[in-house]
Residue frames as qw, qx, qy, qz and C-alpha x, y, z in Angstrom:
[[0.158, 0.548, 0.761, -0.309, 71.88, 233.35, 49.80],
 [0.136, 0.633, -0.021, -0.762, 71.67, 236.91, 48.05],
 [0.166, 0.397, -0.726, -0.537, 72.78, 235.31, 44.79],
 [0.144, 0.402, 0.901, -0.083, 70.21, 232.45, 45.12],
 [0.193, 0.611, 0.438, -0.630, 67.61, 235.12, 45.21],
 [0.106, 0.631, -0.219, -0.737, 68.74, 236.98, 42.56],
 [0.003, 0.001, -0.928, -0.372, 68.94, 234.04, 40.23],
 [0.157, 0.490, 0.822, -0.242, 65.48, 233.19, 41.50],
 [0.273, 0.672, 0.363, -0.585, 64.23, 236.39, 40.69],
 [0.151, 0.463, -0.575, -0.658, 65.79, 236.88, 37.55],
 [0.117, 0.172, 0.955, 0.212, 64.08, 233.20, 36.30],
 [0.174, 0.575, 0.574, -0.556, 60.77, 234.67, 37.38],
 [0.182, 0.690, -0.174, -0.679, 61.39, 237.78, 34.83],
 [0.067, 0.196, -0.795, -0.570, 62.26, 235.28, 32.16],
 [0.066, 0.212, 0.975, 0.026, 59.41, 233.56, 32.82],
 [0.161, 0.707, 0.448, -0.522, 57.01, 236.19, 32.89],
 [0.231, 0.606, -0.183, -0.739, 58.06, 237.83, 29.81],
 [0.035, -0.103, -0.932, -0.347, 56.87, 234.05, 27.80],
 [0.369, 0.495, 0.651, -0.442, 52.88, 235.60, 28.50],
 [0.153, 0.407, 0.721, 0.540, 50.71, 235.48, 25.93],
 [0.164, -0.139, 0.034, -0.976, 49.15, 239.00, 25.55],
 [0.688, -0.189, -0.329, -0.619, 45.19, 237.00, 25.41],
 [0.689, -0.461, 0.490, -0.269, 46.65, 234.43, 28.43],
 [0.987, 0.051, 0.032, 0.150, 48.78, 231.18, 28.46],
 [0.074, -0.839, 0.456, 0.288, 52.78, 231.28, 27.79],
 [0.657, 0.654, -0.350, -0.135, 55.02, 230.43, 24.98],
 [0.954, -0.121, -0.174, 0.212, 57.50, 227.53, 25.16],
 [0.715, -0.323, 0.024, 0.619, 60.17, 229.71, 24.93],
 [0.029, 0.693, -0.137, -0.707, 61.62, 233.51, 23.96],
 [0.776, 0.555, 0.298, -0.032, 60.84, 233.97, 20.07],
 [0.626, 0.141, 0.490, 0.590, 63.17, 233.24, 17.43],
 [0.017, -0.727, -0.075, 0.682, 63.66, 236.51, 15.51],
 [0.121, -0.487, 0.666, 0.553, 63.95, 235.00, 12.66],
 [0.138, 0.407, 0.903, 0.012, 61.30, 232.94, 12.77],
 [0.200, -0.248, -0.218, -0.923, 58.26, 234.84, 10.72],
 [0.450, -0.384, -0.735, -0.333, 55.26, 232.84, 11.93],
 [0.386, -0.585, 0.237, -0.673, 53.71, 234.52, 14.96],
 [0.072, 0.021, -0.975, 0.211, 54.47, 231.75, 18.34],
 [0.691, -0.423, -0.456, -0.369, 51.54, 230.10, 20.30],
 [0.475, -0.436, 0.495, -0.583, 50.77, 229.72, 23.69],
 [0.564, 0.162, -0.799, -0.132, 50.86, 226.21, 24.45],
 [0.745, -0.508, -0.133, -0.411, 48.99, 224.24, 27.19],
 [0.674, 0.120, -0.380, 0.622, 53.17, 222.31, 28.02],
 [0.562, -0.017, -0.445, 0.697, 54.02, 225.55, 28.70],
 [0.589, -0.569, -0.131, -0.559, 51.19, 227.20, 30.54],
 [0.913, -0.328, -0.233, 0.058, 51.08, 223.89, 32.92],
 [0.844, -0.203, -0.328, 0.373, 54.99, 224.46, 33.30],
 [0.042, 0.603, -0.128, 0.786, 55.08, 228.35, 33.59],
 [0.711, -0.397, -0.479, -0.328, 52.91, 227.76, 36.62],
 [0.903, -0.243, -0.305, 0.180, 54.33, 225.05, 38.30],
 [0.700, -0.059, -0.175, 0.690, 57.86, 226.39, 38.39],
 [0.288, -0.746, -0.017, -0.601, 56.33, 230.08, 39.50],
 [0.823, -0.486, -0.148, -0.255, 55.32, 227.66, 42.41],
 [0.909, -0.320, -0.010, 0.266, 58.56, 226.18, 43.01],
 [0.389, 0.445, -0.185, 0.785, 61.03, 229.18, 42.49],
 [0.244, -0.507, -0.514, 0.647, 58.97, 230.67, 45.79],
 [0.157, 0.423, 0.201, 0.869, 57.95, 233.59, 43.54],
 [0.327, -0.781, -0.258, -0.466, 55.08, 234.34, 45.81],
 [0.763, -0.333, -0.170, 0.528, 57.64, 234.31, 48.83],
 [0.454, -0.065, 0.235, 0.857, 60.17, 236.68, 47.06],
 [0.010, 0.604, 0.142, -0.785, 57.31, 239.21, 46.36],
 [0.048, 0.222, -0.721, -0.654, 56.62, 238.09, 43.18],
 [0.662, 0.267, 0.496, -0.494, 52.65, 237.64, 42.76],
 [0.253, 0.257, 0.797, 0.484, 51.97, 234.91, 39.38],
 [0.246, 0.313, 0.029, -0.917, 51.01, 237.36, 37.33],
 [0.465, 0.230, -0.319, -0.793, 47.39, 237.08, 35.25],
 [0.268, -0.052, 0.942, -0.194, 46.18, 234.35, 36.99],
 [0.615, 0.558, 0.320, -0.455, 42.47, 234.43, 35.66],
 [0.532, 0.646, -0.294, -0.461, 43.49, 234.94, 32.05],
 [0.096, 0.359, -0.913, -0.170, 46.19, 231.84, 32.37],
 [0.296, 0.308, 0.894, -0.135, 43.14, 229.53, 33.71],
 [0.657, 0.526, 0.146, -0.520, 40.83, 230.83, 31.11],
 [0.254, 0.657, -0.639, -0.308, 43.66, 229.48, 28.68],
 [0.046, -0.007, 0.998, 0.032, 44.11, 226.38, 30.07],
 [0.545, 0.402, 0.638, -0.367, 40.17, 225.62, 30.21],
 [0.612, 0.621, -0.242, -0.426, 40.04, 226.93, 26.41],
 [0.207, 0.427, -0.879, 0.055, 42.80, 223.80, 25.68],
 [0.228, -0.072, 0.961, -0.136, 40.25, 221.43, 26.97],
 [0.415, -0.135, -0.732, -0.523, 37.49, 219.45, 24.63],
 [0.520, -0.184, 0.449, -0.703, 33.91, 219.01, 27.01],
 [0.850, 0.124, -0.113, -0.499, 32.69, 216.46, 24.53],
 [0.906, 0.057, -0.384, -0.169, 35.32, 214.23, 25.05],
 [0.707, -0.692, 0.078, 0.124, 36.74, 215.27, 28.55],
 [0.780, -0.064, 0.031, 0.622, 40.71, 215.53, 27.10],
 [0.368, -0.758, 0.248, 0.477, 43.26, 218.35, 27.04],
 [0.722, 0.586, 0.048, 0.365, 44.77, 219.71, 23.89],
 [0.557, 0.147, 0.014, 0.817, 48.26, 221.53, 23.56],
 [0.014, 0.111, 0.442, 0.890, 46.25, 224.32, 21.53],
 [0.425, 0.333, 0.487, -0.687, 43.05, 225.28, 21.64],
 [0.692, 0.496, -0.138, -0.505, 40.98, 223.04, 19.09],
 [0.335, 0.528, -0.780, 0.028, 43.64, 220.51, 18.82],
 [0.803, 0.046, -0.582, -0.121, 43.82, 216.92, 19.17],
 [0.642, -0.627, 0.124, -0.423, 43.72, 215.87, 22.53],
 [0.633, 0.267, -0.720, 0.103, 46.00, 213.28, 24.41],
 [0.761, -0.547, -0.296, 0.183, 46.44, 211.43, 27.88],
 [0.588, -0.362, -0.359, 0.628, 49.36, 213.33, 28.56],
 [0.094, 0.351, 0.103, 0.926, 48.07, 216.49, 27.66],
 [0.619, -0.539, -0.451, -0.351, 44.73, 215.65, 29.56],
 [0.680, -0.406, -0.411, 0.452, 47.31, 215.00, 33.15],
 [0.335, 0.087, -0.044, 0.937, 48.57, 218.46, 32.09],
 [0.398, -0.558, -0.481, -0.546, 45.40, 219.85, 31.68],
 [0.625, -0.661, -0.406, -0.086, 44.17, 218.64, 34.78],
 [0.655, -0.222, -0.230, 0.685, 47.63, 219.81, 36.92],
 [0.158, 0.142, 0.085, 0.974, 47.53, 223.01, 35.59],
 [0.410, -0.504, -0.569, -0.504, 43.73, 223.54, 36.16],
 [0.521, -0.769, -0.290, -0.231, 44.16, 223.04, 39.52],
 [0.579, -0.214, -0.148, 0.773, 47.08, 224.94, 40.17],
 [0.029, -0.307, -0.343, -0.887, 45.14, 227.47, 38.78],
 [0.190, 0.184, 0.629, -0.731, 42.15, 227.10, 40.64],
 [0.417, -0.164, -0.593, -0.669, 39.66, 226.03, 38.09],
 [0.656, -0.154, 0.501, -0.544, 36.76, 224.53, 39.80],
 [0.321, -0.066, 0.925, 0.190, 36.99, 220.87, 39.13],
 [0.536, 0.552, 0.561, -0.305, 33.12, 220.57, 38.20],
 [0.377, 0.713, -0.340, -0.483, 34.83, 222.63, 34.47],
 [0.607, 0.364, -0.674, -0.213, 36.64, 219.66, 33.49],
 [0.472, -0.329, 0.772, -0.269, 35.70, 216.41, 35.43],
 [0.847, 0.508, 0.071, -0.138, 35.08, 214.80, 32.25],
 [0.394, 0.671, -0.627, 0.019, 38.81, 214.89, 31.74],
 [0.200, -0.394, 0.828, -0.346, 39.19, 211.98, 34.76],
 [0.805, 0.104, 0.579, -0.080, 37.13, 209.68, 32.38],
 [0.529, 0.779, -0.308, -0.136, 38.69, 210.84, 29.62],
 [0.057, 0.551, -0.818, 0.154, 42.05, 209.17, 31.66],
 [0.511, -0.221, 0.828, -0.070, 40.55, 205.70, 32.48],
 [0.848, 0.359, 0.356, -0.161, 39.20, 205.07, 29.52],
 [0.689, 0.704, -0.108, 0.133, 42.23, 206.03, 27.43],
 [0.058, -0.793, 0.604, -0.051, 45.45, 205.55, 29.43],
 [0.968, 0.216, -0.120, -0.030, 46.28, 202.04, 28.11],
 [0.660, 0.521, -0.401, 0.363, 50.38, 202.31, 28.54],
 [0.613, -0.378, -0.358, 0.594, 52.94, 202.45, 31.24],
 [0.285, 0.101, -0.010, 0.953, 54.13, 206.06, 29.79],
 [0.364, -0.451, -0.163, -0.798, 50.00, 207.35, 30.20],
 [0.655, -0.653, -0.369, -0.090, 49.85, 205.90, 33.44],
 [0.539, -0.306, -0.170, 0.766, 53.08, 207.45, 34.91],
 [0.174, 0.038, -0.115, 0.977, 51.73, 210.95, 33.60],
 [0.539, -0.440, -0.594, -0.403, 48.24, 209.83, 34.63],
 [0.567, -0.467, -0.555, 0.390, 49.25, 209.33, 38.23],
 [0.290, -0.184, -0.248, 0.906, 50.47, 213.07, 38.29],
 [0.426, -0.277, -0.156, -0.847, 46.86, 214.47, 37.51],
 [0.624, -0.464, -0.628, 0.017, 45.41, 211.62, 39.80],
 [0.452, -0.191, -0.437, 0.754, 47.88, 213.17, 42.57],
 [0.004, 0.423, 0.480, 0.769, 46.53, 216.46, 41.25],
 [0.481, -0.490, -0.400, -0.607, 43.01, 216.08, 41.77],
 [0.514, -0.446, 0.485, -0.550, 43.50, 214.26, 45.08],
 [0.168, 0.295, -0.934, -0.113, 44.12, 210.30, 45.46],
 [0.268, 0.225, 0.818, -0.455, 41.46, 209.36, 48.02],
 [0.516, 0.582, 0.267, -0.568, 39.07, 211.44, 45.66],
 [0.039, 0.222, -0.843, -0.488, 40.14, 209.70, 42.14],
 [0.687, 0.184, 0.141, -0.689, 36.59, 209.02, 40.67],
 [0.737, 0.445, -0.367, -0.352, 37.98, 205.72, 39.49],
 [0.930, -0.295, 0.180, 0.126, 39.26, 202.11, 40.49],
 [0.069, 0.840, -0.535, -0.064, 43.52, 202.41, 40.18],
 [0.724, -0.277, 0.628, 0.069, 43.46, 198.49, 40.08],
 [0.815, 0.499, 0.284, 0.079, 43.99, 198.58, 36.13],
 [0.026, 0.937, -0.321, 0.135, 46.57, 201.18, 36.49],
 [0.581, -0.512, 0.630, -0.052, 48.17, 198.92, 39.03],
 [0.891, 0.242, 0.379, 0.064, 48.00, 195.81, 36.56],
 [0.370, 0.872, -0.225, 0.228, 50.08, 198.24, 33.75],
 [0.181, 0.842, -0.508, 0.022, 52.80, 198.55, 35.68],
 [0.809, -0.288, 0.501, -0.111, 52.99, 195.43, 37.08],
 [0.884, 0.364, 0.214, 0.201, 53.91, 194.27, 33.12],
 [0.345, 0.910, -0.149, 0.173, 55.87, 196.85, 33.26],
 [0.630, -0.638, 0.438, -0.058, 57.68, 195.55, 36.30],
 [0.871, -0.228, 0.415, 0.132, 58.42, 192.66, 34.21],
 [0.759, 0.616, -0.029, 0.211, 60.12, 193.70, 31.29],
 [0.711, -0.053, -0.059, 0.699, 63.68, 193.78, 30.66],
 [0.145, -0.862, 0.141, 0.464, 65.54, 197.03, 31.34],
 [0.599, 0.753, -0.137, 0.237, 67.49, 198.96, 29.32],
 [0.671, 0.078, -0.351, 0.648, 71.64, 199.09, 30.93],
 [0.245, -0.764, -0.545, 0.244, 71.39, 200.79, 34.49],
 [0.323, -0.375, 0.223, 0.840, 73.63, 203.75, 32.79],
 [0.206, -0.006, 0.797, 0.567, 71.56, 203.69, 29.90],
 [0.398, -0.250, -0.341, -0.814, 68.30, 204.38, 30.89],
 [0.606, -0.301, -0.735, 0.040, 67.61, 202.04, 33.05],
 [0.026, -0.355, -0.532, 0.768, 67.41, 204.48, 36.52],
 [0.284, -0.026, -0.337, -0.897, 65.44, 206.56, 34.26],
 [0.602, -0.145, -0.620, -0.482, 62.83, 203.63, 34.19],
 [0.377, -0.192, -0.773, 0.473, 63.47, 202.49, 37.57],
 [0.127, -0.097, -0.115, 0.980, 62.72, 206.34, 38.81],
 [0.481, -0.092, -0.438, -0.754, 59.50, 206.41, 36.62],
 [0.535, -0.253, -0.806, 0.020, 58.38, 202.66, 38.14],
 [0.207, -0.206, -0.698, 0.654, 59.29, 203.83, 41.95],
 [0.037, 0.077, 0.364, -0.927, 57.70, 207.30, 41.73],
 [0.397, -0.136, -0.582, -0.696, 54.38, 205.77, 40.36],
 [0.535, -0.298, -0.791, 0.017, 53.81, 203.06, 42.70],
 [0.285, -0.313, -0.529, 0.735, 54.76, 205.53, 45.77],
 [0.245, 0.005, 0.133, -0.960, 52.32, 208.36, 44.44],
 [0.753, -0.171, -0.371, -0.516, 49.31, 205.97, 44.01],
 [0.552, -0.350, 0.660, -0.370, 50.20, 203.80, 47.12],
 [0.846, 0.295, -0.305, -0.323, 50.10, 200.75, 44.36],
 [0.838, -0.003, -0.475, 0.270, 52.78, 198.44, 45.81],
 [0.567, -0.819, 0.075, -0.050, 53.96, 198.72, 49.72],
 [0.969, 0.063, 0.017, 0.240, 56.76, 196.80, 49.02],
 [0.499, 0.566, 0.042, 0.655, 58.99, 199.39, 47.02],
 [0.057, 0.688, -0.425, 0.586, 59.18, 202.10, 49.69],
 [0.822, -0.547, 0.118, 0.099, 60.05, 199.51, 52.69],
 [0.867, 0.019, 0.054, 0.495, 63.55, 199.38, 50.68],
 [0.102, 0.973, 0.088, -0.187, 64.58, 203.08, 50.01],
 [0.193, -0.802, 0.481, 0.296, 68.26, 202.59, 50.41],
 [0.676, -0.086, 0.658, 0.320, 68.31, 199.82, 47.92],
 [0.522, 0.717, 0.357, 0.295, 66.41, 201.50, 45.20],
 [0.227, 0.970, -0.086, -0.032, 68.13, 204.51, 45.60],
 [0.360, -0.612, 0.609, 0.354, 71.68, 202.78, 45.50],
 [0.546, 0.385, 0.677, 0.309, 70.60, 201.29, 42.20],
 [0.271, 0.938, 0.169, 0.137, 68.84, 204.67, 40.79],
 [0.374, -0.873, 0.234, 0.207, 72.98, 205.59, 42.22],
 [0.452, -0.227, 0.657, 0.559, 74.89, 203.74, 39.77],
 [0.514, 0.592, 0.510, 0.355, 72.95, 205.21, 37.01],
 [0.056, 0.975, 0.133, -0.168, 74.23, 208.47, 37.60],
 [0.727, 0.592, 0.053, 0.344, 76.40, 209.49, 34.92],
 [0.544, 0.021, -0.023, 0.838, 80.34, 211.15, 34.83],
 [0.157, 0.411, 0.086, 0.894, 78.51, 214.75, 34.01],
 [0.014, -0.070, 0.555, -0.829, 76.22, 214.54, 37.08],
 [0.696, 0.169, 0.238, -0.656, 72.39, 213.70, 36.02],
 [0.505, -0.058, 0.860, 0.048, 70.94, 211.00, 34.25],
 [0.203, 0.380, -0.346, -0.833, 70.06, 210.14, 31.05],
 [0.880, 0.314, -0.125, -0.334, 67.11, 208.39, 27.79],
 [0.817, 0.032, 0.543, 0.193, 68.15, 205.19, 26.73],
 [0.719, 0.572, 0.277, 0.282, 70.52, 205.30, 23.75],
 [0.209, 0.884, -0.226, 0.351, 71.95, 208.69, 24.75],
 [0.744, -0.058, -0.285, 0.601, 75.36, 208.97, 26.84],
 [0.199, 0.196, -0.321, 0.905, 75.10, 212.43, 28.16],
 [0.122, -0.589, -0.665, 0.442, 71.98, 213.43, 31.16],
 [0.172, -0.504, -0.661, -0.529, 68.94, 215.27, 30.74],
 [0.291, -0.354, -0.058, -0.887, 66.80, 217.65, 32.76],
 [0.764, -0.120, -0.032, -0.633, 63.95, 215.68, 32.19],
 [0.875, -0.039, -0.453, -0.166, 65.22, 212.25, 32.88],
 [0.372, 0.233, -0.607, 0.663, 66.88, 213.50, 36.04],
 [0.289, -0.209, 0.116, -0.927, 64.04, 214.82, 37.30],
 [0.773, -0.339, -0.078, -0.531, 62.16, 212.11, 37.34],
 [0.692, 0.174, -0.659, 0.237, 64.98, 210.33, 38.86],
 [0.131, 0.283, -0.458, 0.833, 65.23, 212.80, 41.10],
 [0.472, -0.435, 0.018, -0.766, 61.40, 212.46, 42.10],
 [0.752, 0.087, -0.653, 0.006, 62.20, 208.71, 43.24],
 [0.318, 0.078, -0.567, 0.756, 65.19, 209.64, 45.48],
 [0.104, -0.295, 0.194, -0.930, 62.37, 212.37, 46.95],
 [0.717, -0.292, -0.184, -0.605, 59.53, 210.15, 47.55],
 [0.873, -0.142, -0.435, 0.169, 61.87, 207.42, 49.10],
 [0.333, -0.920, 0.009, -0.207, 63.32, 210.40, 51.14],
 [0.765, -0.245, 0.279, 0.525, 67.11, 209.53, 50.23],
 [0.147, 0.868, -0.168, -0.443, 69.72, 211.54, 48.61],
 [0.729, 0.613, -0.300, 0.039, 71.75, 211.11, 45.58],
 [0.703, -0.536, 0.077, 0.462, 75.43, 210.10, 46.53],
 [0.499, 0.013, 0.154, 0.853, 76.96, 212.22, 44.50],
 [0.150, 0.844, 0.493, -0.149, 74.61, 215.20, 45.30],
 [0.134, -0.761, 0.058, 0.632, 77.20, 217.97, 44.36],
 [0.165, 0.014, 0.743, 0.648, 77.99, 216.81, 40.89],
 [0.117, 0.666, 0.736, -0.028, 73.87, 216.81, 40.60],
 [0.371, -0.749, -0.115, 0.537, 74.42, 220.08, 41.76],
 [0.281, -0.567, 0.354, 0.688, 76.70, 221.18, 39.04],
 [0.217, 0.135, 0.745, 0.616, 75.31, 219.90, 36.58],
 [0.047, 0.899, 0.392, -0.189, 71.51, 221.98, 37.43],
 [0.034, -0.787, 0.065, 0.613, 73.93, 224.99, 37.10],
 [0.135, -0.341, 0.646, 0.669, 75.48, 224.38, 33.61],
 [0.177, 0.541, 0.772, 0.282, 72.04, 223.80, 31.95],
 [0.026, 0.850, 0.285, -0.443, 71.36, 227.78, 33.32],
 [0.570, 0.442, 0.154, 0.675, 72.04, 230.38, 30.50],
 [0.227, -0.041, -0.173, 0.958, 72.54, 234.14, 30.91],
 [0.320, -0.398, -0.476, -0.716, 68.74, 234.76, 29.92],
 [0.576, -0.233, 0.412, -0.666, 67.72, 233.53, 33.45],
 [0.879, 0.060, -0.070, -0.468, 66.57, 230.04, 31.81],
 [0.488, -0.318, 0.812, -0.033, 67.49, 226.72, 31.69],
 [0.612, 0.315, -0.503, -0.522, 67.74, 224.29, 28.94],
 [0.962, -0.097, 0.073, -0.245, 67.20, 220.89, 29.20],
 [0.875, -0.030, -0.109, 0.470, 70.43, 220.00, 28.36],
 [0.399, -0.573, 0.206, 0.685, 73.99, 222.39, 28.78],
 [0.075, -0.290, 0.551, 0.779, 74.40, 224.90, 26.16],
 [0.053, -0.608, -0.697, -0.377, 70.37, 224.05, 24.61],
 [0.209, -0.455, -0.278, -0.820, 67.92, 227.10, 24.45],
 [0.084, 0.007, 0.561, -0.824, 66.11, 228.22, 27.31],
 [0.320, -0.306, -0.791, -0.423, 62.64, 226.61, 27.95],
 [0.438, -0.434, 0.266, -0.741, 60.12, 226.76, 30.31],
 [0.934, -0.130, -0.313, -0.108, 60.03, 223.04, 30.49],
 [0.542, 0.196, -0.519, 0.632, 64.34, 223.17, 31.59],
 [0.036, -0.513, 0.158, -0.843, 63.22, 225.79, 33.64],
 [0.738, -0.370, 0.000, -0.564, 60.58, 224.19, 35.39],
 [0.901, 0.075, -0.406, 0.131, 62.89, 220.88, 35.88],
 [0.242, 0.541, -0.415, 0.691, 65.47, 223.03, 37.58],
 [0.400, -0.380, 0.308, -0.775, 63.18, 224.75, 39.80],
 [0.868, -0.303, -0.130, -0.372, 61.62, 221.36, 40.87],
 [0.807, 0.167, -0.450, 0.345, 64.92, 219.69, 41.53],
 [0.024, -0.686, 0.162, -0.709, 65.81, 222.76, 43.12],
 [0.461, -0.444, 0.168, -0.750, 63.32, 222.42, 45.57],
 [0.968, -0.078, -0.231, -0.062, 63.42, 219.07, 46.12],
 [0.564, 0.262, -0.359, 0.696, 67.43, 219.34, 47.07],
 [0.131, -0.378, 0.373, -0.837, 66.41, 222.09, 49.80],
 [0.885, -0.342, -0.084, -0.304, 63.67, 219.74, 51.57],
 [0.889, 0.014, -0.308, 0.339, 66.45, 216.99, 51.85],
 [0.562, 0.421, -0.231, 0.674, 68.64, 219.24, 53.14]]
C-alpha cells in the first residue's frame, strides 16, 4: 500500500512539472535537444486533469495545482464563432478536440453557458463512428439527460457500424468491440448489449494478447490506448478481464523511472500513457 502511494505521488510530480508557466500542460518532458520552445496543448491539458482525478491526488494531499489558469487555457483553445475546440489556441478545430474541449471544461469548472456552442458544433459535425465514440464522452460530460440534442442519428452511426466486418478478434477486433459496447452503454443506445455482459466480455477475452493488453489492427503487440478502451467495456458491463494479472503486468512495464507511463513498454513518458494507466488503475480497484 505504501509503495502504491508513493508511485502515485511520484506520477503527480511528473505531472505537475508538464505546466505551462501562462496555464495548460505540455504533452510530455522537453527534449533537450529539441530547439523550438514546446506548447501547451489542449490533449494534454484535458489529460493532465483527468488523470490528477484518477491518481486520487486530491485524496493524497495533493491539491491540482493552477486550476483557474488551466481553465482559462482550455477556454482560449476554443473558437465561439464556430462552437469547436482546437489543440492550440487559434488552430483548426475538430470533433475530437471539441469532446476534449468540452471534458476538460467541465472538469475544470467552466460554466457551460462559455462554450455551449461547442454541443452544436458536435451534431452538426460528428458524421463517423470514430466522432461519435469520442462524442459520447463529452455528451457523458455535459450530462446525458441534459444533451441539447436528439442521439437518434448517433444511434443510426453505429448501428452501420454494428454491421461491418471486423478486423481478427486478436487483431483489433476487441478493440472495436470495446469501442461499440462502451458507446451504446454510455448513451443508453441499445438495451440489448448490457443484458449479455459475460458474453461480450468473454469475446473482448480472447482478444487479449500473450503480453497482457490489447492491441490496433495490424499491430501484434498491446497498447495503452486500445486497452483502455477495452478496459472501459469490461467496466461498464461490470466484469473482469480473465487474465486480470497479466493486465496487471503489463500497466507496470509501460511505467518508466520518471514517474510516467508510455503508451507502449520502453516508449517516452506522456501524459496521455499516464492518464491511461491511472484510468485503468482505477477502474481495476472498483472491480475489486
Amino acid at each position: 500500500m505504501i509503495k502504491a502511494v508513493e508511485q502515485k505521488l511520484t506520477t503527480l510530480r511528473w505531472i505537475q512539472s508538464l505546466e505551462a508557466p501562462m496555464g495548460g500542460f505540455y504533452p510530455g518532458a522537453r527534449d533537450p535537444r529539441e530547439k523550438a520552445q514546446p506548447k501547451p496543448s489542449l490533449r494534454a491539458t484535458s489529460a493532465a486533469v483527468r488523470a490528477w482525478k484518477y491518481l486520487g491526488g486530491e485524496n493524497l494531499g495533493s491539491k491540482f495545482p493552477n486550476k483557474d489558469k488551466h481553465a482559462a487555457f482550455v477556454l482560449s483553445c476554443f473558437d465561439p464563432k464556430t462552437g469547436g475546440f482546437a489543440d492550440t489556441p487559434g488552430s483548426k478545430p475538430d470533433v475530437a478536440l471539441t469532446s476534449i474541449g468540452v471534458m476538460a471544461a467541465v472538469e475544470l469548472d467552466v460554466p457551460k453557458e462559455k462554450f455551449a456552442k461547442a454541443m452544436d458544433y458536435l451534431k452538426e459535425n460528428a458524421k463517423t463512428f470514430e466522432d461519435v465514440r469520442i462524442g459520447a464522452a463529452a455528451v457523458e460530460a455535459w450530462g446525458v439527460k441534459d444533451c441539447p440534442f436528439d442521439l437518434k442519428l448517433w444511434n443510426e452511426i453505429t448501428i452501420k457500424e454494428v454491421g461491418k466486418k471486423l478486423p481478427p478478434i486478436k487483431n483489433g477486433g476487441a478493440r472495436a468491440i470495446g469501442s461499440l459496447v462502451a458507446l451504446h452503454i454510455r448513451l443508453g443506445l441499445q438495451k440489448d448489449i448490457d443484458s449479455k455482459p459475460k458474453e461480450v466480455a468473454q469475446l473482448l477475452d480472447l482478444g487479449q494478447l500473450a503480453d497482457g493488453g490489447w492491441c490496433k489492427e495490424g499491430e501484434n503487440a498491446s497498447d495503452l490506448e486500445t486497452t483502455y478502451r477495452v478496459m472501459r467495456a469490461y467496466y461498464l458491463l461490470k466484469e473482469k478481464p480473465k487474465d486480470s494479472a497479466k493486465l496487471r503486468e503489463f500497466i507496470v512495464k509501460c511505467r518508466n523511472k520518471d514517474g510516467g507511463y508510455g503508451v507502449k513498454p520502453g516508449e517516452k513518458s506522456s501524459v496521455s500513457g499516464v492518464y491511461y494507466a491511472a484510468v485503468i488503475a482505477k477502474w481495476f480497484d472498483e472491480m475489486e
